[in-house]
C-alpha positions as CSV (number, residue, x, y, z in Angstrom):
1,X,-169.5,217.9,-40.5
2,X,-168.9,216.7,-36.7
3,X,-171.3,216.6,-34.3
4,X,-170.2,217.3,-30.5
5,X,-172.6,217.8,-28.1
6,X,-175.3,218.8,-30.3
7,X,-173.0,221.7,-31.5
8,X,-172.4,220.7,-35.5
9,X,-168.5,221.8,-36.5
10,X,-168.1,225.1,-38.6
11,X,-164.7,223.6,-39.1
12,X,-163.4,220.0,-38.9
13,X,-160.6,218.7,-37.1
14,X,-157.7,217.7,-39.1
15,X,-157.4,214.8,-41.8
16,X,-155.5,212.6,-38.9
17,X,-158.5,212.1,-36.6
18,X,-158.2,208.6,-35.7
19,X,-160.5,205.7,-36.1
20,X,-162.1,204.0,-32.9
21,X,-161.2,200.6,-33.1
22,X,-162.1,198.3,-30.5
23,X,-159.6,197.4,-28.6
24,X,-158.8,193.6,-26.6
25,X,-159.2,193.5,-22.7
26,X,-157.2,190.7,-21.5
27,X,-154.3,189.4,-19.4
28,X,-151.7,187.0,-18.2
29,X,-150.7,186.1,-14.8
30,X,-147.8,183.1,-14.4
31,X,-148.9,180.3,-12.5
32,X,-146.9,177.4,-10.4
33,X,-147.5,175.3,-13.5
34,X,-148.0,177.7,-16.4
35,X,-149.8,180.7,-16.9
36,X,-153.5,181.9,-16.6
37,X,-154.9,183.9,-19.0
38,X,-158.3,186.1,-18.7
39,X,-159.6,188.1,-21.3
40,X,-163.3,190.3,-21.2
41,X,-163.5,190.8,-24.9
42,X,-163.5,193.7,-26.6
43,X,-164.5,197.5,-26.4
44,X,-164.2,200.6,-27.4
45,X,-164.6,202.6,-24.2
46,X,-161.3,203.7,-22.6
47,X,-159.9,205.3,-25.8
48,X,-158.7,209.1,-25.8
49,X,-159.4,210.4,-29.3
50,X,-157.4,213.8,-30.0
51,X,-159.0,215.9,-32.3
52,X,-156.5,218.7,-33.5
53,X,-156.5,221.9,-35.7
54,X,-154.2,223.9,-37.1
55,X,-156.7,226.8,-37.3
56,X,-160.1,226.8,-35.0
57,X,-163.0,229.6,-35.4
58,X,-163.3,231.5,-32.1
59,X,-167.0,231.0,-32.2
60,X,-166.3,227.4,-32.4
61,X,-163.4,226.9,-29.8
62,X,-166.4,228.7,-27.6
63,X,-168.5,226.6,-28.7
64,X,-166.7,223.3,-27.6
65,X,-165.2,225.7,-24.6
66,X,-168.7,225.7,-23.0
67,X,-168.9,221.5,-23.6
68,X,-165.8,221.2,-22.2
69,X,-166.5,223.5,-19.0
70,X,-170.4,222.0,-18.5
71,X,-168.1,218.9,-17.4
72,X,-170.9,216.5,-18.9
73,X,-170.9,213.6,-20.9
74,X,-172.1,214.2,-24.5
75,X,-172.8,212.6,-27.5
76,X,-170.1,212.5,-30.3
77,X,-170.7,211.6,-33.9
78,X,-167.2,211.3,-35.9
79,X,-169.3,210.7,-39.3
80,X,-167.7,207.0,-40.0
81,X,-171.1,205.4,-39.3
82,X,-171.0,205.5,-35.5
83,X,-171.7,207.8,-32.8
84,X,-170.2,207.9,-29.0
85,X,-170.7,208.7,-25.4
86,X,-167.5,210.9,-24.3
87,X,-166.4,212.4,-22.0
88,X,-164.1,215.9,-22.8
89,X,-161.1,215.3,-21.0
90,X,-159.1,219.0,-22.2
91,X,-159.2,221.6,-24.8
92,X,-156.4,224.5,-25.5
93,X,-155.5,226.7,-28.1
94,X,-153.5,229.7,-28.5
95,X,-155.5,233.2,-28.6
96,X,-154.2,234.6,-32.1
97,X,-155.3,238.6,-33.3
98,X,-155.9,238.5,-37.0
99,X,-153.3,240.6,-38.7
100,X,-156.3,242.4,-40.8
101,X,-159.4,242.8,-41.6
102,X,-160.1,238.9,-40.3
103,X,-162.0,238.1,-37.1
104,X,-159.6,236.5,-34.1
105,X,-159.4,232.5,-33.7
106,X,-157.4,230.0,-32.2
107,X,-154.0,228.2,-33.2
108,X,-153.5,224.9,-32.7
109,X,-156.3,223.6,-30.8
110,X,-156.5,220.1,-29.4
111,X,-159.0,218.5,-27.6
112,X,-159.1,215.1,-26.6
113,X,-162.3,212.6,-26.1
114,X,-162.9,210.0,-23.7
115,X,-164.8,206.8,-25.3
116,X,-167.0,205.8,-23.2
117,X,-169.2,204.0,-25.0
118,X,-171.2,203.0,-28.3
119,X,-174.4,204.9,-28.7
């Protein structure tokens, strides 16, 4: 399961979660007599990951509610062999009342992650 924060997911986000690929820093500026071209390398920082799901626990969505409100940089670890510094940049969900003898949760949650760097 997930890590966020120290808080380990009950559920995990979809099957869609992206990978964190590094991406190329670099640009071109036309010159008089051609063109200059500068380039810092690559990084992963700067990347929004959204993390989606169709179906979120309440105690989790509370969970990741009080991350997201502590307004703090955490530590996130995807489980692909790499863990991250983020930033929480939103979370939502719709409040849904179990039809039953289920407990309440949360439709389609989203929350999206800032990389900001490689732990």
């Amino acid at each position: 399961m997930m890590v966020l924060g120290g808080y380990t997911f009950v559920l995990n986000p979809l099957d869609s979660v992206p990978m964190v690929n590094k991406a190329k820093r670099a640009n071109a500026i036309d010159t008089l007599g051609g063109v200059a071209y500068f380039s810092w390398g690559t990084f992963q920082g700067g990347q929004v990951v959204p993390l989606k799901w169709n179906k979120c626990p309440t105690a989790q969505f509370n969970q990741l509610k009080t991350l997201f409100e502590a307004d703090a940089q955490v530590v996130w670890n995807p489980e692909d062999g790499s863990t991250y510094n983020v930033e929480i940049m939103s979370l939502a969900g719709d409040y849904h009342l179990s039809a039953g003898a289920g407990a309440a949760y949360r439709k389609n949650v989203e929350m999206k992650l800032l990389i900001m760097s490689k732990v």
